[in-house]
N, C-alpha and C positions, 0 to 999 in steps of 0.2 A: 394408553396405559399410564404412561407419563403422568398426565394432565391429570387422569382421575387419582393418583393417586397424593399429586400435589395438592387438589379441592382436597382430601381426603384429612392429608395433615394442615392445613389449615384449619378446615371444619373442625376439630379436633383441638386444634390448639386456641380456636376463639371459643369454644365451647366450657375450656377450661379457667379460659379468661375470664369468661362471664361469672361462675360459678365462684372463682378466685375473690372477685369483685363484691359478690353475694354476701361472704364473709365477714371482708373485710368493712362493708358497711354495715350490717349488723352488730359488730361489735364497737363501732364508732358511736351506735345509736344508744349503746346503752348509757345512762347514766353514772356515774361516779359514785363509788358506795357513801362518800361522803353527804350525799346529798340527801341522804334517806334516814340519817342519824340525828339527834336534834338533844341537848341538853335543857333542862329546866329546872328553874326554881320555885317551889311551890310551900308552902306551910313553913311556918317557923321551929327550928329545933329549942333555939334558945335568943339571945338577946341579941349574939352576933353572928350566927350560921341560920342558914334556910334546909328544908329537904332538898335534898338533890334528885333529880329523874332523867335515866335517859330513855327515851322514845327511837324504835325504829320502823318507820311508816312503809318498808319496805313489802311487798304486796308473800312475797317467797321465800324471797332469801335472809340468811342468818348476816350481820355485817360484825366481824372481829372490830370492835371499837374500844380503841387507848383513850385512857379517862386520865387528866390529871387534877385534881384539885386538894382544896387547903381547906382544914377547920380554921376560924377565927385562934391566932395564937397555936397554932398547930404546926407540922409541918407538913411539907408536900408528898400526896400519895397518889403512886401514878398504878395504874390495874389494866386489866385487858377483861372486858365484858361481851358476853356472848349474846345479845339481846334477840330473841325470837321474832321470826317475820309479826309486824303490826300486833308490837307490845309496847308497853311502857311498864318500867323497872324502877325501886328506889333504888340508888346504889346506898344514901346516906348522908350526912349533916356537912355543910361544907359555906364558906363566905365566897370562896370564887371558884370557880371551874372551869375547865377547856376541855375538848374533843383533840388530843395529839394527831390520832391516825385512822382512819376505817379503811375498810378492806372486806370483802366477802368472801364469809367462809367458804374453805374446802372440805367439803367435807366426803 
């Protein structure tokens, strides 16, 4: 009675093990939101700014992405853009840009 009930709570406890495991490698596997976000320069506004675009090659999900950049003689305007799974978006006229943060939506 003992014994089986010892197998019992082992069986039991490596079963939850495994499952535990399942998880936690699953979410190891995914990618980083940042990796699905991409800025671009494409067409010219004027003499000293390009269009800006950002692109999110992400196949589902929505990626929350902090945008900072600068018009030629401008100053710095930082936003939070919501870009649609496998879109590309103008945001607008701009000489440099950066990607601050991604993160995927909760929604």
């Amino acid at each position: 009675m003992v014994v089986r009930r010892s197998i019992s709570i082992v069986s039991t406890a490596l079963t939850m093990a495994a499952l535990g495991i399942g998880v936690a490698s699953h979410a190891a596997d995914e990618a980083a939101a940042s990796t699905f976000v991409t800025l671009k320069f494409e067409g010219a506004c004027d003499d000293q700014n390009n269009r800006l675009w950002l692109s999110n090659t992400h196949t589902f999900k929505t990626v929350v992405t902090k945008v900072r950049w600068r018009a030629a003689g401008g100053k710095d305007l930082t936003e939070d853009f919501y870009p649609a799974p496998n879109t590309v978006r103008e945001i607008g006229c701009a000489a440099e840009a950066e990607i601050i943060e991604a993160k995927f939506a909760e929604f």
